[in-house]
N, CA, C, O and CB atoms as a CASP TS submission, in Angstrom:
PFRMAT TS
TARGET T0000
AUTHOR 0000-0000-0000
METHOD Language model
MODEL 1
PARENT N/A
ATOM      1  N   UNK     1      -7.255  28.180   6.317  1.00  0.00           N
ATOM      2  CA  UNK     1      -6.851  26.810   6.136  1.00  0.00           C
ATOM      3  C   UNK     1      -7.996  25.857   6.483  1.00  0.00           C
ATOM      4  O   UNK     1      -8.182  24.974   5.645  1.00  0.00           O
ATOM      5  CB  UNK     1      -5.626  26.509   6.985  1.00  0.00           C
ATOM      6  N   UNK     2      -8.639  25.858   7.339  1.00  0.00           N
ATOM      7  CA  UNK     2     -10.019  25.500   7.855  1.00  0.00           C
ATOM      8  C   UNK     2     -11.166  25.516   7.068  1.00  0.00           C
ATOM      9  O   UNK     2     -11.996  24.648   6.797  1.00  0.00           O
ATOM     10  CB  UNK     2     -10.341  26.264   8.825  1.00  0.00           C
ATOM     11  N   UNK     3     -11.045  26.650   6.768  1.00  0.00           N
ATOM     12  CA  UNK     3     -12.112  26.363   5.254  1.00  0.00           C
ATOM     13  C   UNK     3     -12.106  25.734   4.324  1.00  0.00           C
ATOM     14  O   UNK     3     -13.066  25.092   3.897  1.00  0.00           O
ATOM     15  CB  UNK     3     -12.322  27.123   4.504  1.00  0.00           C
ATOM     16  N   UNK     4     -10.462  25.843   3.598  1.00  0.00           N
ATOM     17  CA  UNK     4     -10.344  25.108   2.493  1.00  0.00           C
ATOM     18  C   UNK     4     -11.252  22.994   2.702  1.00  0.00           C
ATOM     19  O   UNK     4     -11.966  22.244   2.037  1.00  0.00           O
ATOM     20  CB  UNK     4      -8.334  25.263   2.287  1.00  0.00           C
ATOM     21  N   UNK     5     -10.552  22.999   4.013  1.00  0.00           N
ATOM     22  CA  UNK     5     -10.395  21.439   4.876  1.00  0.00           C
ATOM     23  C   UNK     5     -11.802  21.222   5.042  1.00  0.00           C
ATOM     24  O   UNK     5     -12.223  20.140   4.634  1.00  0.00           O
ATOM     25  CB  UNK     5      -9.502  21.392   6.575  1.00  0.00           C
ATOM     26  N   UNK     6     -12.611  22.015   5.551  1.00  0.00           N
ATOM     27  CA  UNK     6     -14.001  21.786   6.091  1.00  0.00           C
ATOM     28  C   UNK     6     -14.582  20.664   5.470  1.00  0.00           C
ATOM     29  O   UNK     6     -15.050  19.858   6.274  1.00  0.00           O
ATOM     30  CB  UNK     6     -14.912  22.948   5.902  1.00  0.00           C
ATOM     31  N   UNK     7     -14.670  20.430   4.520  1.00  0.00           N
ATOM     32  CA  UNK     7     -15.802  19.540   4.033  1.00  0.00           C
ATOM     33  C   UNK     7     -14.862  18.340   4.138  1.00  0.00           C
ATOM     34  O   UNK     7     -15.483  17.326   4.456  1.00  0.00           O
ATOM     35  CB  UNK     7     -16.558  19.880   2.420  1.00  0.00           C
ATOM     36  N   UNK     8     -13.429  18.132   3.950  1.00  0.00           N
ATOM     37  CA  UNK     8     -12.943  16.811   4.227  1.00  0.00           C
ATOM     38  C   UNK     8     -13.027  16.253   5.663  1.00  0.00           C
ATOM     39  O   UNK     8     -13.242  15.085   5.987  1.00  0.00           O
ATOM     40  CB  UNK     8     -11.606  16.783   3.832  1.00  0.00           C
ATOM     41  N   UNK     9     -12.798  17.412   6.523  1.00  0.00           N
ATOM     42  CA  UNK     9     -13.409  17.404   8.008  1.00  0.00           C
ATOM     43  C   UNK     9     -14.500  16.427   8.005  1.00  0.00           C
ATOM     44  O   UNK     9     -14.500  15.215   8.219  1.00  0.00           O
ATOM     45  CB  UNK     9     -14.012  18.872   8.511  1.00  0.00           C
ATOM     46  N   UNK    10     -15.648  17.450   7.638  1.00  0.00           N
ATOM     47  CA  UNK    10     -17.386  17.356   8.560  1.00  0.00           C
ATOM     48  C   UNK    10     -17.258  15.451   8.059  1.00  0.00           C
ATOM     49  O   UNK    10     -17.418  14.616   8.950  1.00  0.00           O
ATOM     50  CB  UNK    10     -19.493  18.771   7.418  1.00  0.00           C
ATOM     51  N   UNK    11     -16.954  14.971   6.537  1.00  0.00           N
ATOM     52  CA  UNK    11     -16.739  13.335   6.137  1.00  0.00           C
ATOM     53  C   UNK    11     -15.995  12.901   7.112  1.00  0.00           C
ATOM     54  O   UNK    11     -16.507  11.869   7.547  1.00  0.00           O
ATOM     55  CB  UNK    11     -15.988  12.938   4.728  1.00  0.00           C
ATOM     56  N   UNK    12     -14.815  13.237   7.807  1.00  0.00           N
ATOM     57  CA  UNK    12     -14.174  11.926   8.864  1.00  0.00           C
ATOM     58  C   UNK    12     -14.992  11.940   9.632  1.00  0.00           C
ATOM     59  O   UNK    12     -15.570  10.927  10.025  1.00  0.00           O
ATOM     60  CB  UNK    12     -12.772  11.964   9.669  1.00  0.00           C
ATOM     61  N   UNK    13     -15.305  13.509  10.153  1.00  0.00           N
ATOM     62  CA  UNK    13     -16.606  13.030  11.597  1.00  0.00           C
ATOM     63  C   UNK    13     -17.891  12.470  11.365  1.00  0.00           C
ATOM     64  O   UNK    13     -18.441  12.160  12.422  1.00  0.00           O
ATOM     65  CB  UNK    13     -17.186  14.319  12.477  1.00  0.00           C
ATOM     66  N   UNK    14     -18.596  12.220  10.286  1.00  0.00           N
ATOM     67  CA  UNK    14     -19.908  11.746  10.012  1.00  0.00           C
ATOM     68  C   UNK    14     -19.364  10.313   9.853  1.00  0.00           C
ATOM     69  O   UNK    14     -19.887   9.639  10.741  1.00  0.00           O
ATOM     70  CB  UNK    14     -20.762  12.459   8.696  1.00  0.00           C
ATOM     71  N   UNK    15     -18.399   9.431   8.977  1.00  0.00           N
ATOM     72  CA  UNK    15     -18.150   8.356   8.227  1.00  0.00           C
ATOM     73  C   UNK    15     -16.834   7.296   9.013  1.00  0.00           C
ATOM     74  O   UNK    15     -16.777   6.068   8.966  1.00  0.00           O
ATOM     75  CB  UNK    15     -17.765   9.008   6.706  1.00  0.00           C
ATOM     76  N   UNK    16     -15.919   8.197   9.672  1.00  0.00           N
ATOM     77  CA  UNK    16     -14.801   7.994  10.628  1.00  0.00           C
ATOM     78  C   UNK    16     -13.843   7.073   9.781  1.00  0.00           C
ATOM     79  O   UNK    16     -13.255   6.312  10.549  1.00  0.00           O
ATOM     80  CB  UNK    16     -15.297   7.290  12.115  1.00  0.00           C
ATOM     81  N   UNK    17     -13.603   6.942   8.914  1.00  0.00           N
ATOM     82  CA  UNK    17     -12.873   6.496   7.847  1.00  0.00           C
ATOM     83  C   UNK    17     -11.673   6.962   7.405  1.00  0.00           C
ATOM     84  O   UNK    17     -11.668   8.179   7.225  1.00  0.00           O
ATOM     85  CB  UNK    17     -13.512   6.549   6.969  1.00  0.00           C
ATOM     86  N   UNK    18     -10.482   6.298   7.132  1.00  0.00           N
ATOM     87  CA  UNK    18      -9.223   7.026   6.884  1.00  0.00           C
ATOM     88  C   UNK    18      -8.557   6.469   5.549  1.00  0.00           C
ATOM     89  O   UNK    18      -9.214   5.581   5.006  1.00  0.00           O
ATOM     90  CB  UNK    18      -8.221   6.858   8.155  1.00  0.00           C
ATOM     91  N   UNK    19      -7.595   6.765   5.044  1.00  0.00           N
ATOM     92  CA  UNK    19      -6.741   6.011   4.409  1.00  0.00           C
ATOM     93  C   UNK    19      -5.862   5.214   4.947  1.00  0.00           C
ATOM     94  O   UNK    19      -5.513   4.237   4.285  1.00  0.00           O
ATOM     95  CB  UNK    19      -6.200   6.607   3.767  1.00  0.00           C
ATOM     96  N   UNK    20      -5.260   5.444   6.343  1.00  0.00           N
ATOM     97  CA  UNK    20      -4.043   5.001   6.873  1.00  0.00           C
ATOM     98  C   UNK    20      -4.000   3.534   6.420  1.00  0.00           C
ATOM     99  O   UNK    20      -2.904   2.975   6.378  1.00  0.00           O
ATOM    100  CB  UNK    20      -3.944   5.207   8.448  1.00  0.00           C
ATOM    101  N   UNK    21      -5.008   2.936   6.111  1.00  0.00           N
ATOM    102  CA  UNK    21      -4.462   1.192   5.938  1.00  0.00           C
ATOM    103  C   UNK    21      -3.893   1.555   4.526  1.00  0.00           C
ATOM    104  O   UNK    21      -2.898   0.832   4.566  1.00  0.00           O
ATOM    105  CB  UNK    21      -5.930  -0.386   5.909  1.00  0.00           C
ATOM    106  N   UNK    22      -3.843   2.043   3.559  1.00  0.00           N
ATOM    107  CA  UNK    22      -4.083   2.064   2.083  1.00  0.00           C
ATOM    108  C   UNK    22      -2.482   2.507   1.844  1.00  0.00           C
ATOM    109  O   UNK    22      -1.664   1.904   1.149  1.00  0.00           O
ATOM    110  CB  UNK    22      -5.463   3.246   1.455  1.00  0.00           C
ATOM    111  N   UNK    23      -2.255   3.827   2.678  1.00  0.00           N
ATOM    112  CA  UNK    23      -1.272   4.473   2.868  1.00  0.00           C
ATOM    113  C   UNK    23       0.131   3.786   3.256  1.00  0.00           C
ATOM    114  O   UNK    23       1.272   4.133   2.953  1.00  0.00           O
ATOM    115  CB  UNK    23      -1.694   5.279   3.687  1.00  0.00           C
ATOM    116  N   UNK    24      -0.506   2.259   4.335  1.00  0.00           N
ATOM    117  CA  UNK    24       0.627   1.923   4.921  1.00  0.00           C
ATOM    118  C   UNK    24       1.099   0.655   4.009  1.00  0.00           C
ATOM    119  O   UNK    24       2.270   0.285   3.929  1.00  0.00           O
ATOM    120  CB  UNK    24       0.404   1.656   6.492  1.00  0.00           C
ATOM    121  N   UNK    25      -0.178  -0.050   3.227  1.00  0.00           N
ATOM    122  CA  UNK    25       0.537  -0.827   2.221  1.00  0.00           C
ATOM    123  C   UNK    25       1.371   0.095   1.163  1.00  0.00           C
ATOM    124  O   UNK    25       2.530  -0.247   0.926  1.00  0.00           O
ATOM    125  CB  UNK    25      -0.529  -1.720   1.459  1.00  0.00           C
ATOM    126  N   UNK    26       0.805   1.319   0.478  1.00  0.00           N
ATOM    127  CA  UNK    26       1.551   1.854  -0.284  1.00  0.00           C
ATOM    128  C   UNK    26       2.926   1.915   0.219  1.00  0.00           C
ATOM    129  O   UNK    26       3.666   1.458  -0.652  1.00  0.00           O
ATOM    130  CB  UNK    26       1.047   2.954  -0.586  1.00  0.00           C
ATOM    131  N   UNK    27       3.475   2.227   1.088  1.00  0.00           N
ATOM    132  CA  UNK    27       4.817   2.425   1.738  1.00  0.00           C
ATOM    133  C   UNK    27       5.485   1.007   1.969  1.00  0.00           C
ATOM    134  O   UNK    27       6.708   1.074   1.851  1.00  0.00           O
ATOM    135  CB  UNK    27       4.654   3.232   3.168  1.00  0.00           C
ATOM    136  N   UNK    28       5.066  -0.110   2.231  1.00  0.00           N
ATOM    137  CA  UNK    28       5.526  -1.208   1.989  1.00  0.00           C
ATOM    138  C   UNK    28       5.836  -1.665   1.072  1.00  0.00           C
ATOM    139  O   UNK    28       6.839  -2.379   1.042  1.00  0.00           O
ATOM    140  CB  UNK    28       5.096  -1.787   2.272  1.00  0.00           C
ATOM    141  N   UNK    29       4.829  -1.336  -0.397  1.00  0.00           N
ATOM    142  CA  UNK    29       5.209  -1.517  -1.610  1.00  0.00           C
ATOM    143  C   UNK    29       6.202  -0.651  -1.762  1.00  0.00           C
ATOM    144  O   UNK    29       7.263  -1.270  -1.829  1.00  0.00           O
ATOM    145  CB  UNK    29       4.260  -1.421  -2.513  1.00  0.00           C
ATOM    146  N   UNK    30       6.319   0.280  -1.831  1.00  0.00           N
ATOM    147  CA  UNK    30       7.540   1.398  -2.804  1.00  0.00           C
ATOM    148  C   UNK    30       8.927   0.185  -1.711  1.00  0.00           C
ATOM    149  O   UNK    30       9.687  -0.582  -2.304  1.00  0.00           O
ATOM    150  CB  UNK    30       7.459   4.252  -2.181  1.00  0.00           C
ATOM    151  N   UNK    31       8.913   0.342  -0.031  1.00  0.00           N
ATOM    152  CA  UNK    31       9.993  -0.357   0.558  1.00  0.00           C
ATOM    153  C   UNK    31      10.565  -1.306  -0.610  1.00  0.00           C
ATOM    154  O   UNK    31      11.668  -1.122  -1.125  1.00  0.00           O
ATOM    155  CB  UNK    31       9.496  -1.172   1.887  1.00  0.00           C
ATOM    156  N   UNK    32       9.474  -2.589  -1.049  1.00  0.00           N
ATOM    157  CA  UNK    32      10.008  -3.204  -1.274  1.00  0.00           C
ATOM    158  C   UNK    32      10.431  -3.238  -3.182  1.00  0.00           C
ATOM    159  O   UNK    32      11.178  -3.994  -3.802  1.00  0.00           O
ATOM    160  CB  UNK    32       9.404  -4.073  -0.512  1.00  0.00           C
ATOM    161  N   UNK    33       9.563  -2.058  -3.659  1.00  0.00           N
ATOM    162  CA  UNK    33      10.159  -1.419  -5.290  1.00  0.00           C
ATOM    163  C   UNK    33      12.020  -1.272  -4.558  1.00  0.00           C
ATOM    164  O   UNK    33      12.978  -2.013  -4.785  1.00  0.00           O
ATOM    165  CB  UNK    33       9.080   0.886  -5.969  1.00  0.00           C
ATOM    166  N   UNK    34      11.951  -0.198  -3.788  1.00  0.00           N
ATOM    167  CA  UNK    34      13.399   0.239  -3.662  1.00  0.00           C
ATOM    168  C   UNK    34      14.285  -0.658  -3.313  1.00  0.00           C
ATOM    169  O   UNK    34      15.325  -0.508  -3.954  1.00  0.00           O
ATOM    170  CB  UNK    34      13.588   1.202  -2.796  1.00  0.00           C
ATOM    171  N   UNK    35      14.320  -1.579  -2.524  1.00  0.00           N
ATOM    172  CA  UNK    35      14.809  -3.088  -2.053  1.00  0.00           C
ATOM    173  C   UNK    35      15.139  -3.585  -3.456  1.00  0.00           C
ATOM    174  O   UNK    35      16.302  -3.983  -3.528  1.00  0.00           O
ATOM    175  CB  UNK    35      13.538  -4.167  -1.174  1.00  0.00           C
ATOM    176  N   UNK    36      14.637  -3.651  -4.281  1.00  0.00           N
ATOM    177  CA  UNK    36      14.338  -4.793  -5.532  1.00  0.00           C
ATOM    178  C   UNK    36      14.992  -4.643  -6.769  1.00  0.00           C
ATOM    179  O   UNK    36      14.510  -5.010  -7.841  1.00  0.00           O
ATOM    180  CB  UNK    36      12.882  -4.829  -5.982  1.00  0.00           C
ATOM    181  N   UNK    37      16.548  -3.882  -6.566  1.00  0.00           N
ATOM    182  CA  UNK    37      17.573  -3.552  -7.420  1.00  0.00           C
ATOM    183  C   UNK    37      17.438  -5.137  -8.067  1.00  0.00           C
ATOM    184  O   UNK    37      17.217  -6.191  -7.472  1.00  0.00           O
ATOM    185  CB  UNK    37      19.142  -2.963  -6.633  1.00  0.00           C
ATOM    186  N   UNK    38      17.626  -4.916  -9.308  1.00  0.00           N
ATOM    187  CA  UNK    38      18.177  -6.422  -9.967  1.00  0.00           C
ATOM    188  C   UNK    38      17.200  -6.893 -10.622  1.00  0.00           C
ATOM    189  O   UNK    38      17.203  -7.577 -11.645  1.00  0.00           O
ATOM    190  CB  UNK    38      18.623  -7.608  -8.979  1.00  0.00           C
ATOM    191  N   UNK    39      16.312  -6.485  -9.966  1.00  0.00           N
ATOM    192  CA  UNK    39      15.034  -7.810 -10.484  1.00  0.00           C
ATOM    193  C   UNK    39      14.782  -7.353 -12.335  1.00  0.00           C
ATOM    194  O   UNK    39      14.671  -6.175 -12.674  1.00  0.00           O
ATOM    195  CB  UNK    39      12.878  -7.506  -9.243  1.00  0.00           C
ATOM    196  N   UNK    40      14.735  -8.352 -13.201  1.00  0.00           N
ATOM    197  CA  UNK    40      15.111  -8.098 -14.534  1.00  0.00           C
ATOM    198  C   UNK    40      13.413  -8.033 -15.005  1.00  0.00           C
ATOM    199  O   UNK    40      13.338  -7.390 -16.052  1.00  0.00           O
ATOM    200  CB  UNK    40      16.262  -9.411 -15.302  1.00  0.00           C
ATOM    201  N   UNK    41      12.038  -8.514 -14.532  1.00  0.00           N
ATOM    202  CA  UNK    41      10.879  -8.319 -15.034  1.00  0.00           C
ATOM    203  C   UNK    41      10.267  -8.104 -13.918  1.00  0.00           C
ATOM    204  O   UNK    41      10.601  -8.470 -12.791  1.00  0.00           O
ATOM    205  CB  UNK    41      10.362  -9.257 -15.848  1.00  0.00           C
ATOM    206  N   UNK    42       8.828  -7.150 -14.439  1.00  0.00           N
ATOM    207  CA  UNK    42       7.799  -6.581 -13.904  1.00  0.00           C
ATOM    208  C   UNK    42       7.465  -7.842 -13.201  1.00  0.00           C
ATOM    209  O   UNK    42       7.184  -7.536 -12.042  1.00  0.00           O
ATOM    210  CB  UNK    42       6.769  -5.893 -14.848  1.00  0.00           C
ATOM    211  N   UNK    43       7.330  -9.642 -13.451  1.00  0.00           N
ATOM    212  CA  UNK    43       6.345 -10.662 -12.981  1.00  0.00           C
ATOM    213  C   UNK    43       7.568 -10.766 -11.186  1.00  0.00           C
ATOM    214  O   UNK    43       7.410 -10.943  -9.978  1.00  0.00           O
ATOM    215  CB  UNK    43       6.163 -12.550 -14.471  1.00  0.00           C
ATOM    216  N   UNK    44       8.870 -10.474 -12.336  1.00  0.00           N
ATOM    217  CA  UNK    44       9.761 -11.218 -10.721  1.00  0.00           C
ATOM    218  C   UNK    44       9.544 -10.127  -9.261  1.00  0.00           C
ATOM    219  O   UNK    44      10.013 -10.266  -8.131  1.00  0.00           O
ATOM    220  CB  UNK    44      12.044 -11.268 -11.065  1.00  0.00           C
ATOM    221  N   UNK    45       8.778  -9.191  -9.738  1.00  0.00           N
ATOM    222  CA  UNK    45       8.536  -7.553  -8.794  1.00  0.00           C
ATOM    223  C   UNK    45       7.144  -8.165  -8.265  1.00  0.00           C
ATOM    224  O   UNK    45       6.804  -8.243  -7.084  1.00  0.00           O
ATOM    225  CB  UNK    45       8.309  -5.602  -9.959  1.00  0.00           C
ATOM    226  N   UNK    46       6.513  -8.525  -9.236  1.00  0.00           N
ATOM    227  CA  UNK    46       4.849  -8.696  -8.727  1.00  0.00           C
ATOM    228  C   UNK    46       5.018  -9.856  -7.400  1.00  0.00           C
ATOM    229  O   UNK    46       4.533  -9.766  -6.272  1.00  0.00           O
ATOM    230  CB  UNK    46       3.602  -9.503 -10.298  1.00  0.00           C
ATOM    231  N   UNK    47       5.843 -10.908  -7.950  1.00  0.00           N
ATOM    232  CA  UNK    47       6.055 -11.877  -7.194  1.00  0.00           C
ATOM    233  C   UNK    47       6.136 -12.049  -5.677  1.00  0.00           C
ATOM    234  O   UNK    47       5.647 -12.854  -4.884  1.00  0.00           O
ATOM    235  CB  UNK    47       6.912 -12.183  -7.609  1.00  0.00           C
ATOM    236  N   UNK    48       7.164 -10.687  -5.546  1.00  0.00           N
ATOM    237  CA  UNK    48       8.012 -10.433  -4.476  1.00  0.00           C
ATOM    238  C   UNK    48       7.120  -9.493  -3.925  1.00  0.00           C
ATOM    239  O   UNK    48       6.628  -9.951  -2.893  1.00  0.00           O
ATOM    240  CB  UNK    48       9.480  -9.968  -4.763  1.00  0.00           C
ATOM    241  N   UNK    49       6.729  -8.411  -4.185  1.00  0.00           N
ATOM    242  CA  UNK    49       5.053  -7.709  -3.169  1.00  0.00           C
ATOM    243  C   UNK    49       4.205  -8.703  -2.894  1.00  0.00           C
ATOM    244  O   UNK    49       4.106  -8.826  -1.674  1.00  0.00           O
ATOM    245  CB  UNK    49       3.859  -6.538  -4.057  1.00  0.00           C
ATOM    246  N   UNK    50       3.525  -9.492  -3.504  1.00  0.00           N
ATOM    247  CA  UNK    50       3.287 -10.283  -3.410  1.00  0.00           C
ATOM    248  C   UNK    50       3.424 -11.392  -2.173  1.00  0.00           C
ATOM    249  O   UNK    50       2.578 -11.682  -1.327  1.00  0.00           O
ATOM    250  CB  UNK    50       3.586 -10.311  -4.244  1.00  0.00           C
ATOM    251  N   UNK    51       4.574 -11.838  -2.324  1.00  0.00           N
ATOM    252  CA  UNK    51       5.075 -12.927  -1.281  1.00  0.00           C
ATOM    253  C   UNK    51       5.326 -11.348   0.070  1.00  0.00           C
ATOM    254  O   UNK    51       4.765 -11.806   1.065  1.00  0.00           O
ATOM    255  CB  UNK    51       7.042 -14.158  -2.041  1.00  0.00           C
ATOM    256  N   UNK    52       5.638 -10.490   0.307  1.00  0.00           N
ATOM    257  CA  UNK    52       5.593  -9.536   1.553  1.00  0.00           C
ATOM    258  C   UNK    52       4.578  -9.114   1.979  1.00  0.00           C
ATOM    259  O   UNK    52       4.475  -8.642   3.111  1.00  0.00           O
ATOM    260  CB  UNK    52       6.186  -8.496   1.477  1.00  0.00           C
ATOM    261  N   UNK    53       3.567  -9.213   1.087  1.00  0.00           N
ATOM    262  CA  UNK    53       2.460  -7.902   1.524  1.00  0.00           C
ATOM    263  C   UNK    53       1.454  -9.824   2.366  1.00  0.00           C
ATOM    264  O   UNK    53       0.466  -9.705   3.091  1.00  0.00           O
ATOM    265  CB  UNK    53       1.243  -6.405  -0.691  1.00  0.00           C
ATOM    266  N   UNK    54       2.000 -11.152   2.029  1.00  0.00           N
ATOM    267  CA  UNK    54       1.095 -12.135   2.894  1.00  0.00           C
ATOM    268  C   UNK    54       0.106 -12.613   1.515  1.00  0.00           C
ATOM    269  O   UNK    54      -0.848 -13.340   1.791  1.00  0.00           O
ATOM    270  CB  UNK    54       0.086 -11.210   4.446  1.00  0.00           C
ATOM    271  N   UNK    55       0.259 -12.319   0.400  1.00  0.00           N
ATOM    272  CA  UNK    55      -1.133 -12.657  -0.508  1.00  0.00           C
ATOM    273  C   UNK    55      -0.152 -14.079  -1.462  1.00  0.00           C
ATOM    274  O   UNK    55      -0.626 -14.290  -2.579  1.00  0.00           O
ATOM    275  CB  UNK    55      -1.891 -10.788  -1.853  1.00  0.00           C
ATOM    276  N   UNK    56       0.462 -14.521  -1.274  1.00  0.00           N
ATOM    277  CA  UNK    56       1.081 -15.417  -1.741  1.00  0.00           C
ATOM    278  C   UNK    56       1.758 -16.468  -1.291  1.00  0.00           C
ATOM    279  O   UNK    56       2.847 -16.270  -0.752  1.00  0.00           O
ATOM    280  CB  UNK    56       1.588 -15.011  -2.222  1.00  0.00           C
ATOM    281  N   UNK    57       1.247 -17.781  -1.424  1.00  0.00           N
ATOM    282  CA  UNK    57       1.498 -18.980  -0.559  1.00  0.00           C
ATOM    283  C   UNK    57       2.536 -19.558  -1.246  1.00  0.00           C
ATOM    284  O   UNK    57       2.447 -19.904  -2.424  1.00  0.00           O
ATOM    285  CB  UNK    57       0.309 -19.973  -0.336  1.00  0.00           C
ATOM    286  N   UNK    58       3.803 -19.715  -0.366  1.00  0.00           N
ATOM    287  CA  UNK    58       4.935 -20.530  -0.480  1.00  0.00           C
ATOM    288  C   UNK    58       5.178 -21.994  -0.981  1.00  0.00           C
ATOM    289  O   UNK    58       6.201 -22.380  -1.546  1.00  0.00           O
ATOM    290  CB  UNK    58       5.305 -20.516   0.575  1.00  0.00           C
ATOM    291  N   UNK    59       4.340 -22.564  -0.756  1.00  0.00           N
ATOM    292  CA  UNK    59       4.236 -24.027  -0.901  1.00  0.00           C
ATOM    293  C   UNK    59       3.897 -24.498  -1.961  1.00  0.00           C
ATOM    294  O   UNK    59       2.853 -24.180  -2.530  1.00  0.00           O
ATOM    295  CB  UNK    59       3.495 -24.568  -0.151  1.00  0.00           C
ATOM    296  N   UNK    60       4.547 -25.151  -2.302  1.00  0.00           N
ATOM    297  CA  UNK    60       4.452 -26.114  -3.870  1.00  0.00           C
ATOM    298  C   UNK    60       3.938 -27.495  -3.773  1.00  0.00           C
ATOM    299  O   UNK    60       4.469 -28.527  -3.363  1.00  0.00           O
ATOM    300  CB  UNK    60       5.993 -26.391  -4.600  1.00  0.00           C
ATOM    301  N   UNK    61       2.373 -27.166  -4.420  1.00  0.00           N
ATOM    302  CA  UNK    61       2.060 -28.754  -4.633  1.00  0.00           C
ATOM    303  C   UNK    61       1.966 -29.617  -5.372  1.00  0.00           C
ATOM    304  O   UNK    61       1.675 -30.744  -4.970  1.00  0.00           O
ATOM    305  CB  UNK    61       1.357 -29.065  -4.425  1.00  0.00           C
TER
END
């Protein structure tokens, strides 16, 4: 099993780099796909990741 892994290994210890940030938006997104019964278009979905994930300002000027 160690072998197969090795070379993804020896990269975390040289580079120390992970996915976990990448991983944890992905899981927020699908949360809020599965949450999002109803929504009738792809824009009213974009909207709503969007407005959760913080990249979308509320305010109307």
């Amino acid at each position: 099993m160690l072998e197969n892994r090795l070379q993804r290994l020896l990269n975390y210890l040289q580079q120390r780099i992970t996915n976990a940030a990448s991983e944890g938006v992905n899981s927020r997104v699908a949360r809020i796909i599965a949450n999002a019964r109803g929504l009738r278009t792809f824009i009213a979905l974009r909207i709503r990741v969007l407005f959760f994930l913080g990249k979308l300002d509320p305010s109307i000027d």
